[in-house]
C-alpha positions in Angstrom: 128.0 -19.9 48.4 126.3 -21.6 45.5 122.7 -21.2 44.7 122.3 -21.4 40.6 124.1 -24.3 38.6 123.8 -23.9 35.0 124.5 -27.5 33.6 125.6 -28.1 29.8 123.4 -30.4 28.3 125.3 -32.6 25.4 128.2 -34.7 26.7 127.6 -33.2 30.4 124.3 -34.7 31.6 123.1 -36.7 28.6 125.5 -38.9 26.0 125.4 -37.1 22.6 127.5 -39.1 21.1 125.9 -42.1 21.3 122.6 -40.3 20.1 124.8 -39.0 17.4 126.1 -41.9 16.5 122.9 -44.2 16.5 121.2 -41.4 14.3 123.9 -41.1 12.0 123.9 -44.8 11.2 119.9 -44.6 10.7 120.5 -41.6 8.7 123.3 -43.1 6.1 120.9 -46.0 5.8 123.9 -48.3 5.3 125.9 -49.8 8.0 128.8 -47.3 7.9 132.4 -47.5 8.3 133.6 -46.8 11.8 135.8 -44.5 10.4 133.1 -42.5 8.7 131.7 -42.1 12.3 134.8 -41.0 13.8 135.1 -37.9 10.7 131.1 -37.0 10.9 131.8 -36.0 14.7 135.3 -34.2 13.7 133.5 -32.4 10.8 130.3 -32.0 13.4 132.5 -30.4 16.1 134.3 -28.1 13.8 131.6 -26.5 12.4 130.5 -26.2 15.9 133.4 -23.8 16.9 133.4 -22.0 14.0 129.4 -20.8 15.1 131.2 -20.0 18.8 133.4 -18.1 17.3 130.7 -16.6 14.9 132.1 -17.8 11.7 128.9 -19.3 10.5 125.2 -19.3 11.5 123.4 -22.4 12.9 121.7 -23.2 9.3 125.1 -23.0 7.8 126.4 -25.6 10.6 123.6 -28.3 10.2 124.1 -28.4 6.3 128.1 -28.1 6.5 128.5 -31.1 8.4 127.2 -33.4 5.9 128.0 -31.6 2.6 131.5 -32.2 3.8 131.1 -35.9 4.9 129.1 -36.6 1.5 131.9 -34.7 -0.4 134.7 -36.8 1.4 132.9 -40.3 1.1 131.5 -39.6 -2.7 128.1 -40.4 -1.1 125.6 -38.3 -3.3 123.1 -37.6 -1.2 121.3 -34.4 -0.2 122.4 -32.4 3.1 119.3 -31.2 3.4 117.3 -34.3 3.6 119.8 -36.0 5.3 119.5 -32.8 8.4 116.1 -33.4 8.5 115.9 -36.7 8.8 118.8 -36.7 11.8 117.9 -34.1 13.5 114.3 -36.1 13.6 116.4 -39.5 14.9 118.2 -37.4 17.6 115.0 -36.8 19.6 114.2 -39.9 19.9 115.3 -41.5 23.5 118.2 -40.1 25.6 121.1 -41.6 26.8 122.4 -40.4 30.5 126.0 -39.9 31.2 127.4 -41.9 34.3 125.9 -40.4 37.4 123.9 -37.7 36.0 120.5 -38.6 36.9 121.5 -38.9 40.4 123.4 -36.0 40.7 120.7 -34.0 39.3 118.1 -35.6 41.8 120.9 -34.5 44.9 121.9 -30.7 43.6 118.1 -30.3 42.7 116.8 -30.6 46.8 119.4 -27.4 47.6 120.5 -25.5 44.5 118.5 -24.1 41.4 119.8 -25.8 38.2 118.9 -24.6 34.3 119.8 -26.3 31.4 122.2 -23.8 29.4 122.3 -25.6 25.5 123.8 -24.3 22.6 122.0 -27.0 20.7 118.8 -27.1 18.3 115.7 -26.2 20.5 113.5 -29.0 19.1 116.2 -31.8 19.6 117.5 -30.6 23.3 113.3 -30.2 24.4 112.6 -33.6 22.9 115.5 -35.2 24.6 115.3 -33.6 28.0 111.0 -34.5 28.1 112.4 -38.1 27.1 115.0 -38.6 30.2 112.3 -37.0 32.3 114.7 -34.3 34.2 111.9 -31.0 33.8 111.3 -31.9 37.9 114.7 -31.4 38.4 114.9 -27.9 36.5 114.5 -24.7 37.4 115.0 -22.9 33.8 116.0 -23.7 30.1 118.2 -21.6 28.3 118.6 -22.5 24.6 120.7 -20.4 22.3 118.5 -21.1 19.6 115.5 -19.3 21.3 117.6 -17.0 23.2 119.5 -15.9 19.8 122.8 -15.8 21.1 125.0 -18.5 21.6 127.7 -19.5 24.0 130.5 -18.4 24.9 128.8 -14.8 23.9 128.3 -12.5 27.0 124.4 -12.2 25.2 123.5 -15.9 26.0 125.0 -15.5 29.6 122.9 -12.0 30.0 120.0 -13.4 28.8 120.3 -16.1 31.4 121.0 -13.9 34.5 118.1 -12.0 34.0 115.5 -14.7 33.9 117.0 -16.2 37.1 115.0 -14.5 40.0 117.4 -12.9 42.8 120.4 -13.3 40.8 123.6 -12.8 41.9 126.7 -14.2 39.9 128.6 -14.8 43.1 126.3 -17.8 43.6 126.1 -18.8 40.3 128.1 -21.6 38.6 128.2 -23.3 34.8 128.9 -27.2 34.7 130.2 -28.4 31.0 132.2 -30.3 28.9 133.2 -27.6 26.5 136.6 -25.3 27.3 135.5 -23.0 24.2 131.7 -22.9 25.1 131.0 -23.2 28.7 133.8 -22.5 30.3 135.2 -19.5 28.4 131.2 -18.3 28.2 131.3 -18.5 32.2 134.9 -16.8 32.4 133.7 -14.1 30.2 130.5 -14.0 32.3 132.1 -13.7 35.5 130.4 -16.7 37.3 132.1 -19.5 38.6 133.4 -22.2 36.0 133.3 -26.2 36.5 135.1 -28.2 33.6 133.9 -31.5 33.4 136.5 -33.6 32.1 135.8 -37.6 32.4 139.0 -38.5 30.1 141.3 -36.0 32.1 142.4 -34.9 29.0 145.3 -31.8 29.0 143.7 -28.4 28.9 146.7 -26.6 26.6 144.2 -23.9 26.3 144.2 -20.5 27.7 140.5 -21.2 28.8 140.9 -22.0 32.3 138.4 -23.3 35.2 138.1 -22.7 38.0 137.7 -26.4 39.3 138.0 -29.6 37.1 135.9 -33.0 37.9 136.6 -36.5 36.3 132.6 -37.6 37.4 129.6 -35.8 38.1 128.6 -37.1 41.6 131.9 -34.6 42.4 129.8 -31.8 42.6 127.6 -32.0 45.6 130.9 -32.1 47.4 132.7 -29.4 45.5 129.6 -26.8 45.5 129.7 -28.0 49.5 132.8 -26.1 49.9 132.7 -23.0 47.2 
């Protein structure tokens, strides 16, 4: 039986690339190419991994992004500025993903649910107070604070032992991300819920334990694990 639902926050329950994508635009100060776009969020999602995987450190990922972007485009501009600036833009307003509000408002009446983030603690605090889903939450985990970052067993340690009465076989995590939350929850031992709107082919060898297309799934699926 479930109990604790630790939900992914970007591209799970709120729409980060539409934040992205508005604050990038802002950011460039120019009406940019749609193709620029498209590579900022390949470049952003990269760099992303490589801090999973523990190739680089979360300073190293905000500036990478955009020194590669500027190096691409022959834009000179300065990373740094251009982090600050964004990373200001991105807490500004939220953008919910279909159903998530409501399913948060359902799950919250019989389950505990935490926010488990592996984004910047200012951004993911800002945006969360903006969508107004505290009442909903039991816990917030951000790897920032936490100083470990998913999929490491440290983040999902550090989780488990600020959840009171813990046990993992009533625990579950809820994300978007095979190499983050799902691996993170396989390595963790705790039930693992891939989130997958597009149905897109898992050719991983990351693999859930269940798969939903859209969030109002779950208060049937957690009805029957």
């Amino acid at each position: 039986m479930i109990r604790n639902i630790l939900f992914d926050l970007d591209d799970t329950l709120l729409d980060f690339h539409m934040a992205e994508k508005i604050a990038l635009k802002k950011t460039l100060l120019v009406e940019p190419k749609e193709e620029f776009l498209t590579r900022y969020s390949e470049i952003n999602l990269a760099q992303w991994r490589m801090l999973e995987q523990g190739k680089l450190t979360r300073s190293q990922v905000k500036l990478r992004r955009y020194q590669i972007l500027f190096d691409e485009i022959g834009v000179d501009c300065s990373a740094e500025q251009a982090t600050e600036y964004y990373e200001n833009l991105l807490c500004l307003g939220h953008y919910f993903i279909e159903g998530a509000e409501e399913t948060l408002k359902v799950l919250s009446k019989d389950y505990c649910l935490f926010i488990a983030s592996n984004g910047t603690a200012k951004v993911q605090r800002s945006r969360i107070e903006s969508a107004g889903i505290w009442k909903y939450l039991s816990g917030l985990f951000i790897s920032q604070e936490i100083g470990y970052d998913k999929p490491s067993i440290g983040f999902f340690n550090y989780c488990f032992a600020h959840i009171h009465g813990f046990c993992k076989a009533e625990t579950t995590i809820v994300g978007d991300s095979l190499t983050s939350d799902i691996k993170g929850g396989n390595i963790a031992e705790i039930t693992t819920v891939w989130y997958n709107p597009k149905g897109s082919n898992n050719n991983s060898d990351v693999k859930p334990h269940f798969e939903i297309r859209h969030l109002l799934e779950l208060e049937c699926l957690f009805k029957t694990i």
